[in-house]
C-alpha positions as CSV (number, residue, x, y, z in Angstrom):
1,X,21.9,84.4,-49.3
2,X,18.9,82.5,-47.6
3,X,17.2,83.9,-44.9
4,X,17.6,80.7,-43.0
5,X,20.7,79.9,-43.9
6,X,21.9,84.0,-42.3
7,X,24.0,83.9,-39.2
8,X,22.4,84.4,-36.0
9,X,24.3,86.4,-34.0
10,X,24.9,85.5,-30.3
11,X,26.8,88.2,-28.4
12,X,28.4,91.3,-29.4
13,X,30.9,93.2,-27.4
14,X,30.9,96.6,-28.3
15,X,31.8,100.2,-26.9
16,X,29.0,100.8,-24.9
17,X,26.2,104.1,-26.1
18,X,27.3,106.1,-23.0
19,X,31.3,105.6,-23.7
20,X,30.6,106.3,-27.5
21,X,28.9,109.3,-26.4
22,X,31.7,110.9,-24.2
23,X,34.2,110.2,-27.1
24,X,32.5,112.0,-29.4
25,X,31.9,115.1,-27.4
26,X,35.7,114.9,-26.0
27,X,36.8,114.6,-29.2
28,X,35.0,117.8,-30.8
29,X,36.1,119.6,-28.2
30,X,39.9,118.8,-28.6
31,X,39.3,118.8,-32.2
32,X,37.4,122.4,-31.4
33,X,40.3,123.7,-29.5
34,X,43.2,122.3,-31.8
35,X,41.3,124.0,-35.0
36,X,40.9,127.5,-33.0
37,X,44.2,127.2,-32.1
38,X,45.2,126.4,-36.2
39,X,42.7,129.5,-36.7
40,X,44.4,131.6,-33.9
41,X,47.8,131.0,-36.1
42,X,46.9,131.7,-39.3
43,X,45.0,134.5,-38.8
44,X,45.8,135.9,-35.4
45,X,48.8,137.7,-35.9
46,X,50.8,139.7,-38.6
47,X,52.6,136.7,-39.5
48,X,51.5,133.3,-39.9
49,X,52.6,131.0,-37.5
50,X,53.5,128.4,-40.3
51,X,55.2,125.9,-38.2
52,X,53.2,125.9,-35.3
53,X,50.3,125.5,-37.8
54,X,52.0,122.3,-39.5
55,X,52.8,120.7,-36.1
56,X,48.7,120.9,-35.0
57,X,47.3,119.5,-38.3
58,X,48.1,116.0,-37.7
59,X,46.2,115.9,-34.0
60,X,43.6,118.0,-35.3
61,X,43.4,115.5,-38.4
62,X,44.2,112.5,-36.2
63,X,41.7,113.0,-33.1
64,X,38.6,112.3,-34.9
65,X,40.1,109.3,-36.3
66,X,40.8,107.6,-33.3
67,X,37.7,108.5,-32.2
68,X,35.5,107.1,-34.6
69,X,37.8,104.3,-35.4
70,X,37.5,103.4,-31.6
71,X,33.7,103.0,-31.3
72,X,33.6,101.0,-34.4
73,X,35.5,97.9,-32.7
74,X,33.4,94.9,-32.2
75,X,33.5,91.1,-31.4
76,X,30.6,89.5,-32.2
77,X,29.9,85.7,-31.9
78,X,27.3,84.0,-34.2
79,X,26.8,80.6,-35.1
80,X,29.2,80.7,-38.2
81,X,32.0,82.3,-36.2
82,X,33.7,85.0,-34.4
83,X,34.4,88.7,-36.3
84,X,36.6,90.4,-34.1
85,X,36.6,94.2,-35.6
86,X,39.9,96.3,-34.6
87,X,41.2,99.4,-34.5
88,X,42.2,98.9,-38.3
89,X,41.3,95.5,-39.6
90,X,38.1,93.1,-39.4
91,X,38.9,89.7,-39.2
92,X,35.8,86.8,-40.2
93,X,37.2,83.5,-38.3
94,X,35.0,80.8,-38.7
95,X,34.4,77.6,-36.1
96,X,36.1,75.5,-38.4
97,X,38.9,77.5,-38.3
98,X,39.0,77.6,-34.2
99,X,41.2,75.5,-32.0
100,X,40.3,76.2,-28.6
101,X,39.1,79.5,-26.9
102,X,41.3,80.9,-24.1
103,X,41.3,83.9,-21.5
104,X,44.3,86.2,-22.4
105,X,47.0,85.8,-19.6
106,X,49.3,88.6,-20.9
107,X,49.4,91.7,-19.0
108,X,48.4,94.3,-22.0
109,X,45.6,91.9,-22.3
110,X,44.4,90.3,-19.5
111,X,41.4,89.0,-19.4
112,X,40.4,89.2,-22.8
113,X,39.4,86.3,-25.5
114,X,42.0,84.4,-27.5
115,X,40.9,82.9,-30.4
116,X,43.3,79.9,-31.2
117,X,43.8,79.1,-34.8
118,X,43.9,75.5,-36.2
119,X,47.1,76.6,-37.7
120,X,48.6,78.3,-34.5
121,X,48.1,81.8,-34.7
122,X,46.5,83.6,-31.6
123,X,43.9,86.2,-32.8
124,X,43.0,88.7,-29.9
125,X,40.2,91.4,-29.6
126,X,41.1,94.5,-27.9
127,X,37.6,95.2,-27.2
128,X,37.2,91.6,-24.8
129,X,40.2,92.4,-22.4
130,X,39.3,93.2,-18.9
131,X,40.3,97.0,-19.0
132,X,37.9,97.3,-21.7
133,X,34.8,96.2,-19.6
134,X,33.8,99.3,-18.6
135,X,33.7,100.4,-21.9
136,X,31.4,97.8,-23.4
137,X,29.2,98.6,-20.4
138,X,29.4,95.6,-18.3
139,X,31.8,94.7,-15.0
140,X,35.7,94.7,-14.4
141,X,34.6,91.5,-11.4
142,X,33.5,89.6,-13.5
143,X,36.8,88.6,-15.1
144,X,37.3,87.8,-11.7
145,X,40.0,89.3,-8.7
146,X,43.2,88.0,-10.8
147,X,41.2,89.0,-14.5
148,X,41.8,85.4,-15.2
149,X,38.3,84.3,-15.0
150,X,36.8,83.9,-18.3
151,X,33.8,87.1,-19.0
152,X,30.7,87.2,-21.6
153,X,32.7,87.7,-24.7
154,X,35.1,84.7,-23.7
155,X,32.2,82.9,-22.2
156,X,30.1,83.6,-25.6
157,X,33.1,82.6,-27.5
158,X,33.1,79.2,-25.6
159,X,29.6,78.6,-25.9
160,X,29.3,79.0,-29.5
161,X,32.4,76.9,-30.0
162,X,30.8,74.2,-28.2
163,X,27.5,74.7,-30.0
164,X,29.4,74.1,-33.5
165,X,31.7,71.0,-32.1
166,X,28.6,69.3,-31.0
167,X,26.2,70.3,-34.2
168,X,23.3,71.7,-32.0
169,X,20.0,71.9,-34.0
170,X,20.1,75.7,-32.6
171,X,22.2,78.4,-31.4
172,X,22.6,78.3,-27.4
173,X,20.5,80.3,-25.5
174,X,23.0,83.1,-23.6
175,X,21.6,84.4,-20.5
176,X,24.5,84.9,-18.7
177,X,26.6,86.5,-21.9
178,X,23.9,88.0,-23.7
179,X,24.4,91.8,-23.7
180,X,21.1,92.6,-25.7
181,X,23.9,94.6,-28.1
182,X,24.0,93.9,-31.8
């Protein structure tokens, strides 16, 4: 691929380094205490708590999962699309493929960006919804008292949607959106 013909990426909203942080050390010290507690019943007593054994190995297998698989979830906006990274899937959407942009009204995901599909479907990012703002390091008010009011990553969204309808000779300059994140 060309050099000038890469991407340039306009806004990515991602777990923030102080939230990625905390979940790590939380999540070595449940996955500490789960794994004492495995050791504590396989080799604590006379008999091998078997059971008890079998019923913490899938937390102590599942809590660094969730972890990491947490603080890898993105959205990031460039000027050939959107990728909206989940907890278990990556999805490339490209402008062409984009209806319209629209703040999420529902009340799991309030707040957050909606990519509308030419074809219908409604693709959502977990990572954009208003809850989620603290995470990525910026602030719950700015989606607004009712979390109706469109924030960066929707903002970012629109922006480079607009930017591709109208052909721009360069990416839009974001300082309102613009997290510094890539």
């Amino acid at each position: 691929m060309d050099t000038d013909r890469r991407p340039t990426i306009l806004y990515t909203a991602a777990p923030a380094l102080w939230f990625r942080i905390l979940t790590i050390v939380i999540g070595a010290a449940v996955t500490a205490m789960l794994g004492t507690s495995v050791a504590i019943g396989v080799f604590g007593g006379k008999e091998p708590a078997w059971i008890a054994v079998l019923i913490v190995l899938p937390a102590l297998a599942a809590v660094p999962t969730i972890v990491v698989l947490g603080n890898l979830m993105r959205f990031t906006v460039s000027t050939e699309g959107v990728r909206v990274r989940g907890f278990l899937q990556t999805r490339h959407i490209r402008w062409e493929q984009v209806a319209v942009v629209e703040v999420d009204r529902r009340a799991v995901g309030r707040g957050g960006t909606v990519l509308v599909h030419t074809d219908g479907r409604r693709i959502r990012s977990g990572i954009t919804q208003a809850r989620a703002a603290l995470r990525r390091g910026e602030r719950t008010a700015d989606h607004g008292p009712d979390l109706l009011r469109p924030a960066r990553p929707t903002v970012a969204a629109i922006d480079g949607h607009r930017w591709f309808l109208h052909r721009g000779h360069r990416p839009p300059d974001f300082p309102s959106a613009h997290t510094g994140r890539v």
